[in-house]
N, C-alpha and C positions, 0 to 999 in steps of 0.2 A: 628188394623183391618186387619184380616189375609180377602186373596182372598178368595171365595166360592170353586173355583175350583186351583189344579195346574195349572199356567200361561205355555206359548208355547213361543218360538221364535220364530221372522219371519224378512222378508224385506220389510219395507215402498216400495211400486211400488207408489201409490200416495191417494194422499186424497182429495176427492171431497164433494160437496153439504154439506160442513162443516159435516155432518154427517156420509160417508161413506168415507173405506178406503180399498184401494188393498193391500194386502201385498201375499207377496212368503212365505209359510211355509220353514222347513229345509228338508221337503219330496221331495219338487218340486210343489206345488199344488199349486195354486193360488185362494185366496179365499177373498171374502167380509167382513170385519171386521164392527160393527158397532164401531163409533167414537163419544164418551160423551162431545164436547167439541167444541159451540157456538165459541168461538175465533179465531183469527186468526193461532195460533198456530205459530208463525215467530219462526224461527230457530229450529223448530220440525218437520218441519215435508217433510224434502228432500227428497229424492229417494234414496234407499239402505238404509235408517237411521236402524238400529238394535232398534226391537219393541218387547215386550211381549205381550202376548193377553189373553185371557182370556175364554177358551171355554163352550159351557153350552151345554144341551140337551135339551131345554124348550122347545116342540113342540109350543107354543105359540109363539114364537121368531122365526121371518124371517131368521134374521141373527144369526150364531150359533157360529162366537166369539166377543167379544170386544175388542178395542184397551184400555190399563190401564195404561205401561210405556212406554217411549223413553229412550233407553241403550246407554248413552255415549259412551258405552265402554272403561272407562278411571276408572270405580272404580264411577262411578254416573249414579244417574238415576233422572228421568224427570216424575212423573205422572200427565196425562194426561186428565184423569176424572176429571171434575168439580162438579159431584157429593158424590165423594170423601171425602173433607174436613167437610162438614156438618157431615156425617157420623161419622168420626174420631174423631173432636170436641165434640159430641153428648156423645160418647164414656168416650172419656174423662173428659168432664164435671160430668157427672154421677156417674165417678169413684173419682172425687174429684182432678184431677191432671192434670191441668191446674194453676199453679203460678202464674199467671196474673189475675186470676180471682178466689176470694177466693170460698168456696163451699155454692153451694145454696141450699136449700131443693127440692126446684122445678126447673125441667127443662121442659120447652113447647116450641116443634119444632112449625114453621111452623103458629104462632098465627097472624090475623087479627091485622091489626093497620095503623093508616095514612088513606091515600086515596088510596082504594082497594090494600093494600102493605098488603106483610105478611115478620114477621120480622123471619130472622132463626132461633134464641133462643132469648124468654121472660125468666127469668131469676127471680124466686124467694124467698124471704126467709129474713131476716135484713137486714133492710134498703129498701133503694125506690127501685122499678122493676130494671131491668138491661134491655138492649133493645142492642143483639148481630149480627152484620151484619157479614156476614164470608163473603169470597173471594177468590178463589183458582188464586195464582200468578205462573206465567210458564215461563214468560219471563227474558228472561239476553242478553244484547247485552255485556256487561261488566264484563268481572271477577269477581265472588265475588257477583256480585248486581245483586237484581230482580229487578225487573220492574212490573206496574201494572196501566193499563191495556193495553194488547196489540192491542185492535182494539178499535174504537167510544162505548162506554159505556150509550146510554142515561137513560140505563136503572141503572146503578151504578150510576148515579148523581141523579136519583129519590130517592132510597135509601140514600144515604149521604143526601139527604134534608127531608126527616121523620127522618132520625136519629136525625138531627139539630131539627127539630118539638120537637120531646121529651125529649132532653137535655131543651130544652127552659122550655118545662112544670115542670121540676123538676127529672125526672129521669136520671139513670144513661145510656148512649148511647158509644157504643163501635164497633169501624170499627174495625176487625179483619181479617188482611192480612195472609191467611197461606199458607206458599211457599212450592212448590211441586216439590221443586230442592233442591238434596242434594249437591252441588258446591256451593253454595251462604250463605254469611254471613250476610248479609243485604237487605233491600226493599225499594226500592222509586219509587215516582209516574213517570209514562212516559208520561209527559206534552205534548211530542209533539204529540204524536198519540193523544191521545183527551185533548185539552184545557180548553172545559168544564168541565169534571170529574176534572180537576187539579180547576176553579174557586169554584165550589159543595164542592170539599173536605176542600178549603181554608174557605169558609163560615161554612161547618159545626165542621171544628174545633176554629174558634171562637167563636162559640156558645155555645163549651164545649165537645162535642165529643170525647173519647178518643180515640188513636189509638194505636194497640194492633198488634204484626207481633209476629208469629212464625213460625219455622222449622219442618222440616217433618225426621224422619225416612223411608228412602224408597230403598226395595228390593223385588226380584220377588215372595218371600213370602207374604208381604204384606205392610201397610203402616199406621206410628203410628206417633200422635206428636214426636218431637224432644223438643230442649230448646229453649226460647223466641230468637226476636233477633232485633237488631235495625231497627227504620225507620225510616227512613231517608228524608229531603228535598233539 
């Protein structure tokens, strides 16, 4: 999934109302970024951090760029967007090239199921439906390891319990962790930030739920799966 536009530098000044963020262009400008990304963002999102953004022209659009990476500057980057992996997934579902998930004939983003839940890919074609949860993961307090999720989730433990609903009834149910750090070789849950989401995930993988972690290709061009990678408890 290449960007719509060429991406920009700048410097994180700060980030509020989870939604909105200051950054300094490399002109000197200071300008409003919007910010795609409900979570806490810990360890993203400091002052001076090196940021790409994204700028568009869409008279319909208040704000005229978006925050997309956090630039290690070390040879890694961090995307930022939550709406991101859906995207990429989608992408590559379609195109057959996802290893963990054999190919289906039918992809359907976005379908009804549970109790007013909508699942992010119904998955169809041999054998019973597929019922796909994605997750965009950002967090590493640790070398090497992601972490997921970084702030109270009640709304991830809703999902992980439809997922369990339909592993029960007979279909096939798959948490899918895709980490949006290219530094990290593995994912595990961050029990301590929500202890709920860690009891949800424990019940819905005895129920049968699979879980499924992969890595992201990510540069200022744009961002593409990578190869699977462990998950870890």
């Amino acid at each position: 999934m290449e960007f719509a536009t060429p991406l920009v530098p700048a410097r994180l000044i700060k980030r509020y109302k989870r939604f909105l963020a200051d950054v300094r262009l490399e002109d000197g400008r200071e300008v409003t970024a919007h910010c795609a990304n409900p979570g806490s963002m810990m360890g993203l999102a400091e002052p001076a951090t090196k940021v790409w953004l994204e700028p568009n022209d869409d008279p319909k659009k208040k704000l005229k760029f978006g925050w997309r990476l956090v630039d290690h500057e070390n040879g890694h980057f961090t995307g930022v967007d939550t709406s991101v992996p859906n995207r990429a997934l989608k992408a590559a579902l379609m195109a057959h090239e996802v290893p963990s998930l054999p190919a289906y004939d039918l992809v359907r983003p976005e379908v009804k199921y549970g109790e007013n839940s909508r699942i992010d890919f119904l998955l169809s074609g041999d054998g019973p439906d597929t019922y796909v949860e994605v997750k965009s993961v950002t967090l590493s307090r640790q070398p090497g390891l992601a972490e997921f999720p970084d702030s109270v989730t009640a709304r991830g433990a809703k999902h992980l319990a439809e997922l369990a609903r339909m592993a029960d009834e007979g279909h096939r149910a798959v948490m899918f962790y895709l980490v949006q750090r290219t530094d990290c070789e593995a994912v595990t849950l961050a029990s301590d930030i929500d202890p709920a989401y860690r009891m949800a995930f424990d019940l819905a993988a005895q129920a049968g739920v699979t879980v499924l972690a992969q890595a992201c290709n990510i540069d200022p061009k744009g961002i593409t799966l990578g190869d699977p990678i462990p998950f870890r408890l």
